[in-house]
N, C-alpha and C positions, 0 to 999 in steps of 0.2 A: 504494500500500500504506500503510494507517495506519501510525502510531507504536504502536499495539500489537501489531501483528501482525508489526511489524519489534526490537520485542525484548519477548519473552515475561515479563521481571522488570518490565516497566513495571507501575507502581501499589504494588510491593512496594517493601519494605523487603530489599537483599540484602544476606547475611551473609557473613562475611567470612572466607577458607578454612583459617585456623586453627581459627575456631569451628565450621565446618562440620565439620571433621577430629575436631573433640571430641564434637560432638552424635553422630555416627557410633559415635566409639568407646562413648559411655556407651551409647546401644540396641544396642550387639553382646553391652557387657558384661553388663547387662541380662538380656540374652536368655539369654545362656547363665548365667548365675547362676541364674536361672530353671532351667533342664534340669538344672544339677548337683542342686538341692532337688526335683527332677519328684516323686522319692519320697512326698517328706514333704508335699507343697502337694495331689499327687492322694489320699492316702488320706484330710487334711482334709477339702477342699472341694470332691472330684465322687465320692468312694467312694460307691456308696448299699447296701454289706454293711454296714449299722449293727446287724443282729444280731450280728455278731460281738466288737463294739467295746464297752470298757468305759468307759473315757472318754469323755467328750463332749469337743467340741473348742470349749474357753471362751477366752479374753481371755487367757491365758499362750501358751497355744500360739498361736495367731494373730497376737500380737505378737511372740513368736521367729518365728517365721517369716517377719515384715515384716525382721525385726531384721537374721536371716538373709541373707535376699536380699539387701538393703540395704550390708551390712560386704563381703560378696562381692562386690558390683557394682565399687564403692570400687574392691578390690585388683585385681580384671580393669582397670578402667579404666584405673588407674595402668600396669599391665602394658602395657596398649596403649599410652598414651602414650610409655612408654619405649622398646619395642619400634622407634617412630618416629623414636628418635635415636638408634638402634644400629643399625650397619650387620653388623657382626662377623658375618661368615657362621658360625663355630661358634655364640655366644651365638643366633644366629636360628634355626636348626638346635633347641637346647635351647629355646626359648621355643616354637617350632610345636608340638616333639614334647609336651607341657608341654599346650599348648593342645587337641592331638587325646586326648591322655590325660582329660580332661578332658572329651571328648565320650564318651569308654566310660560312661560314668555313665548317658546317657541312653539308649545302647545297649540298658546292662546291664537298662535297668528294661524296654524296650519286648519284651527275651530271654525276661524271667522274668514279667512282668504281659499282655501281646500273646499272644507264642507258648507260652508255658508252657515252655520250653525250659532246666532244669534243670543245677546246675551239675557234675554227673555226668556228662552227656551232651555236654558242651561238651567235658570234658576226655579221654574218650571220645575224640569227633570227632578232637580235635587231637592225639592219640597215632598215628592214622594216616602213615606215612611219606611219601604222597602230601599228604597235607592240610598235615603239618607242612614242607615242601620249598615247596609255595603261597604257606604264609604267611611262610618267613624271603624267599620272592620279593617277596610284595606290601611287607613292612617295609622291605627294603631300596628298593623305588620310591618305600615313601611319604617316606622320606629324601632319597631322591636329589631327588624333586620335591616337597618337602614346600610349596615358596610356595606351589604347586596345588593342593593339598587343603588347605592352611589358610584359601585364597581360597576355594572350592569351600564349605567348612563355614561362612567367614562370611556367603556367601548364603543357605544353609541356616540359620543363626540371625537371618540377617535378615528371612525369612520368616515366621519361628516367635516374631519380635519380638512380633507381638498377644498371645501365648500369655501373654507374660508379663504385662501390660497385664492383660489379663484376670484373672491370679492377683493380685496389685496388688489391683484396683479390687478383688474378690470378698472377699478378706482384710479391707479397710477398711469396706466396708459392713456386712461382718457383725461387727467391732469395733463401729462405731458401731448395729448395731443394726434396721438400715434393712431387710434382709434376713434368714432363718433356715436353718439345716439341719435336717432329720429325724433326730434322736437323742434315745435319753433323755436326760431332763438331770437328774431326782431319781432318788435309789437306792431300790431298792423295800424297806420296814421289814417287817421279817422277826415273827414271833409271837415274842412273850419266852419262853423254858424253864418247861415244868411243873414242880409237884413231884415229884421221882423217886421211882418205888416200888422199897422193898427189893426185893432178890431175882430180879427179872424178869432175864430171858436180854437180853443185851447182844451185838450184833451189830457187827463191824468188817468194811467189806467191800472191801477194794482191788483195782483194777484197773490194770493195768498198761499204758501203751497202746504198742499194737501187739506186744505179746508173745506169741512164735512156741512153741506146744508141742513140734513137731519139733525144730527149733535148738536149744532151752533143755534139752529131754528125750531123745528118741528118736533123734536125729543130732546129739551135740554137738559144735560142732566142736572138734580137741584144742588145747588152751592156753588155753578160756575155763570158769574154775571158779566155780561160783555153790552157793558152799557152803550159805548161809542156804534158797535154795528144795531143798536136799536133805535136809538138815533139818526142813523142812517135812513134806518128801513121808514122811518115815517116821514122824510123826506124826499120819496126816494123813487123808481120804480123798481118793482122789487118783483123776480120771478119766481113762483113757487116750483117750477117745474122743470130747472136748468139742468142739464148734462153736461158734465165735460166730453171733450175730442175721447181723450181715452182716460185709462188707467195709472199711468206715467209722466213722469216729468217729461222725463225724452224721447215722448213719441206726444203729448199734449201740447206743450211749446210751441212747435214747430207748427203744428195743428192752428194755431190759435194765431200765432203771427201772420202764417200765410194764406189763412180762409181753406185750404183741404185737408180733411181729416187725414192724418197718418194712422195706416194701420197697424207698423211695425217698421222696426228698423233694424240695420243690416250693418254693414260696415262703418267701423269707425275711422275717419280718417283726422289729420291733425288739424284741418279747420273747414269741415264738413262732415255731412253725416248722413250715410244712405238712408231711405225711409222708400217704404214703399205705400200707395197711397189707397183708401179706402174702395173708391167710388170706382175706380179702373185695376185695381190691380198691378199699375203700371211703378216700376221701379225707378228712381230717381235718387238728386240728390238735394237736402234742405236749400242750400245753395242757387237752387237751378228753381226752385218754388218763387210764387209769389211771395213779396215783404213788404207790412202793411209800413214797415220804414222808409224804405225806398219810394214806395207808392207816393207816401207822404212828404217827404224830400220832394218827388216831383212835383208839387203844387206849390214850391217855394218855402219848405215850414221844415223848420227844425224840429231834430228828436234826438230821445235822450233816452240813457236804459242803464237801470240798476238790479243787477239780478246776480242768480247763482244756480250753478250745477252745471249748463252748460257755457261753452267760449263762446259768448255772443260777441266781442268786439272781433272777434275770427271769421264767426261766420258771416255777421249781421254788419260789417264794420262796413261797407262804403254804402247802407242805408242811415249811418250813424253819426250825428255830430257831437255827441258827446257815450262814454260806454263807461263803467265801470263793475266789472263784474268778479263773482270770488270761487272757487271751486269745492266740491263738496268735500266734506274735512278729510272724508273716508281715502278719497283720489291721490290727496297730496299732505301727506302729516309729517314731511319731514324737512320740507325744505322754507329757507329764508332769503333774506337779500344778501346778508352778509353771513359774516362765519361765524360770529358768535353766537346768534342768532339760526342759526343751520343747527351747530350744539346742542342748545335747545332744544328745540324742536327734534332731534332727535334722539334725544335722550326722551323725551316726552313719550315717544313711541313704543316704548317700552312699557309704557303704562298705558295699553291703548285705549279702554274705556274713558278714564276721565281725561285724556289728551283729547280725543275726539270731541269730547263735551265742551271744553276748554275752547278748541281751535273754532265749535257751534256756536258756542258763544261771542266770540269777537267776529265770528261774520254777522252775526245779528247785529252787534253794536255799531258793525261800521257798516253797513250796508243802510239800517236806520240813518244814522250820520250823512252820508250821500242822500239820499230819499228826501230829508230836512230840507237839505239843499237845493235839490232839484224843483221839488213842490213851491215850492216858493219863487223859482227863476221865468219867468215869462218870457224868455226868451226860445225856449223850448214851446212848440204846439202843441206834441206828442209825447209824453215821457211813461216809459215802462217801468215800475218797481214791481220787479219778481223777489217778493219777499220770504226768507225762510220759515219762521211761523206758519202755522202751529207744526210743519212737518219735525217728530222727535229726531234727537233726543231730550225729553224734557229738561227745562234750563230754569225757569220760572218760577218763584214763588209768588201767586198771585196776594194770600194776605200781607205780605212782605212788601208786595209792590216791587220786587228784585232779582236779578239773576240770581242761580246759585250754582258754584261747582258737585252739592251734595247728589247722591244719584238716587232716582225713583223709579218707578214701574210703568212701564211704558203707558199703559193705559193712566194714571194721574199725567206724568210726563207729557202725553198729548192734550187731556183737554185743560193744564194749566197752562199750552202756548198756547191753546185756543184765548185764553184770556191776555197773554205775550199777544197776539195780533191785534187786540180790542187796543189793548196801550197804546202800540206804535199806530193805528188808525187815528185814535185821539191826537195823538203828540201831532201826525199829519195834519189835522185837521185842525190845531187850533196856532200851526203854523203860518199857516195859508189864511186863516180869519185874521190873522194879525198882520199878514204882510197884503191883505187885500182881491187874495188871487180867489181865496172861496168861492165867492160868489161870480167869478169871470172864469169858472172852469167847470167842464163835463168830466166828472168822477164815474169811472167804471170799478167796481168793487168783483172779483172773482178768484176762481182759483184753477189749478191745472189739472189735480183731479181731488177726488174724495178720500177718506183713510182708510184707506184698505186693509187695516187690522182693527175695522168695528166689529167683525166677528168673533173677533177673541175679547172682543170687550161687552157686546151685548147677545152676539147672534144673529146681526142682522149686517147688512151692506147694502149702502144706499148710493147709485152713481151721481148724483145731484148735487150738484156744486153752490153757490150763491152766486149771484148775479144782479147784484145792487147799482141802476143807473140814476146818479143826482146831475139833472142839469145845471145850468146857471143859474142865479138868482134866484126868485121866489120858489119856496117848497111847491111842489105839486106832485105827491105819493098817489100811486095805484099801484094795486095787486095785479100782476100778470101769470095768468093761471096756466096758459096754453105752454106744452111741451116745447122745447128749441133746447139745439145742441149750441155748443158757448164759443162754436166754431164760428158762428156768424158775427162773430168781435171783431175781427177783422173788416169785415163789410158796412159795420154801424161804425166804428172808427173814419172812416174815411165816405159816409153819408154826412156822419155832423161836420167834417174839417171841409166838407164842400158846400155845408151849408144845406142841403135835404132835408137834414133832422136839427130842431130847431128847440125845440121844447117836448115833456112830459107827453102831449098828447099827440103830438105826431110822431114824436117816438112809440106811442104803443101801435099805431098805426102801420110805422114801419115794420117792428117788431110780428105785427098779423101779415105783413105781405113778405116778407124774407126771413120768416124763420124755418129753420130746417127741424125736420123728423129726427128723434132719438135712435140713432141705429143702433144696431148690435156692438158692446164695445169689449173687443178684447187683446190681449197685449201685456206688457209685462207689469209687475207690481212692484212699489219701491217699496224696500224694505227700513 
């Protein structure tokens, strides 16, 4: 037998097994450093929803996220090192449990990005008395034998070691350049504002997403008061009988801006969006639809749009003279302007529940903020606030009068922003009495679709939206009873900006000769 064959380190260099003990620990730590950020490194560098995304992901975020991993690695490492001079069966006991805690992280993302499994349903599940009995069984095993499943998971991160390696290299290349992603990387420049003509009818048209006309109107439930939309309603014409386009944000929007119902949608592209369309069948793209923006730019008249979920200055931008819009928190939870701020935000992600709530929250605050603004500028004819309200995650204390970071159950969580949308309607409204514009503006009050998890909160599902039209000046309230789809908002948008529809009673007028039939509506549900 050679001398190679009778020891296999022959020709090497071998390492000596304190270093070995160290090299081990940095690729464990590594690794899992890696799974606690999986969040924030997957929606950078393998997401390819770049329609949804408003940031590109440049030289700050990909350097927090090197930064990230890197300071994390560090502290596991050390952990591990000391973990090796501690014998103390309590302290090991707290270090494992410590260590498994810390694998929920990548759990959590494979829960909610894998199986779409929801944290309602999680908490559901584990209210079961059988289920809840399982797990204080299986906690107490994993205690009792916790060296085995802390063993058991660093194989499982020792396998998952490439993963990291991979995010690693992928990060640095595209620092340096070597490499690119599919995103826009310029903001699309919007057409400067015309000169405004005196006198022209000025439209304000808000949407409330996911706001339920049943819940809100015809079954309130008792203890949720929404003074400001009652208010409305006696002002107002008010349809009992609305439907939304569809079920969706991202197939009702598009519905609703271009006057054709969309009946589904197809490809996602970075500043378009396939849909294909109700009435024909025929496949298209939002882009290539009618835009009640554009339309209304051609009559001379400026428009303006605050919303969220999808890229309207992408899609909608050369109907637009003014855009500000924010993406849904879910799309984009990791990235900032700058790097400290990247940090953040990705370190947030790791906590993905209330990061999400957090990130729901300041789009409420600032997309209000914008809304203020625009409500009040006459300089705009046209202006869109797609509002997030009441759609969860609940944020709201309504006896408080206040946002809150605390977390509730979905069903409180939606009808306390149902009372979240009454506020910001109020704060509108008594914006616009103070700056003058009230009473010289056609308010359209609706939403994109209904709450699609009123069955899990009553048993019932109702597709009927609100549909609250205040003209100018003097109240003149009637109840509109006859069915119409809310798709015809497009077409009464640009009746009043040409002056057809004039007041209350030729609006219901209109309303009886161009309202369309409730078709069949199906399509996807947000969750």
């Amino acid at each position: 037998m050679s001398a190679t064959q009778k020891n296999p380190d022959a020709g090497s260099i071998p390492l000596p097994p304190p270093l070995k003990e160290k090299i081990k620990d940095a690729c464990a730590a590594l690794s899992l450093a890696n799974l606690c950020f999986i969040t924030a490194w997957f929606d950078s560098l393998y997401d390819a929803d770049c329609y949804y995304n408003k940031l590109p992901v440049k030289m700050p975020t990909l350097l927090a996220l090197l930064t990230n991993i890197f300071w994390l690695t560090c502290v596991l490492w050390l952990a591990f090192r000391i973990r090796r001079r501690f014998q103390n069966k309590a302290l090991l006991l707290l270090w494992d449990l410590g260590f498994l805690i810390l694998l929920l992280i990548p759990v959590n993302f494979v829960r909610t990005q894998v199986f779409q499994i929801w944290d309602y349903q999680v908490i559901a599940f584990f209210k079961q008395p059988v289920v809840l009995l399982c797990t204080l069984v299986f906690l107490a095993l994993v205690a009792w034998k916790h060296g085995w499943v802390v063993r058991g998971a660093r194989i499982v991160g020792a396998i998952l070691s490439p993963l990291a390696a991979f995010t690693v290299v992928k990060a640095i290349l595209l620092c340096l350049g070597v490499i690119h992603l599919q995103q826009q990387v310029s903001k699309p420049v919007l057409p400067p504002p015309m000169a405004v003509r005196e006198g022209g009818p000025r439209v304000l048209w808000i949407i409330f997403d996911s706001a339920d006309y049943r819940l809100m109107f015809e079954n309130r439930p008792s203890g949720v008061n929404l003074p400001e939309f009652d208010r409305l309603r006696s002002e107002s014409v008010f349809a009992d009988n609305a439907c939304s386009p569809n079920t969706s944000t991202i197939t009702s929007m598009p519905s609703l801006i271009s006057g054709r119902r969309v009946a589904r949608t197809g490809k996602l592209y970075l500043s378009d969006l396939e849909v294909t369309l109700a009435d024909t069948d025929a496949t298209t793209t939002w882009k290539k639809l009618p835009s009640v923006f554009a339309e209304t730019q051609a009559m001379g008249v400026n428009t303006a749009l605050v919303g969220w979920y999808h890229p309207y200055a992408r899609v909608l931008g050369d109907g637009l003279n003014y855009c500000s819009w924010y993406p849904f928190p879910a799309y984009e939870p990791d990235r900032a302007e700058t790097f400290s701020a990247s940090m953040r935000m990705q370190i947030g992600c790791t906590f993905s529940t209330p990061h999400i709530r957090h990130i729901y929250m300041s789009i409420c605050e600032d997309s209000l903020r914008d809304s203020l603004s625009l409500a009040t500028n006459g300089i705009y004819g046209l202006t869109l606030l797609h509002l997030p309200p009441p759609h969860t995650p609940g944020v709201y204390l309504p006896a408080k009068e206040q946002l809150t970071y605390w977390p509730m159950t979905r069903n409180t969580g939606y009808l306390n922003n149902v009372a979240l949308a009454d506020r910001e309607l109020g704060q509108i409204r008594r914006v616009m009495e103070t700056s003058g514009q009230w009473d010289k503006t056609w308010l359209i009050i609706s939403a994109d679709h209904s709450w699609q998890s009123a069955p899990d909160y009553d048993g019932k599902l109702d597709f009927r939206v609100p549909f609250i039209v205040k003209p100018p000046g003097t109240a003149d309230p009637a109840a509109y009873m006859p069915k119409i789809n809310t798709t015809l908002t497009h077409d009464l948008i640009l009746a009043i900006l040409r002056g057809s529809v004039t007041n209350g009673q030729n609006l219901v007028s209109w309303l009886d000769t161009n309202g369309k039939p409730i078709p069949t509506i199906s399509g996807e549900i947000d969750k």
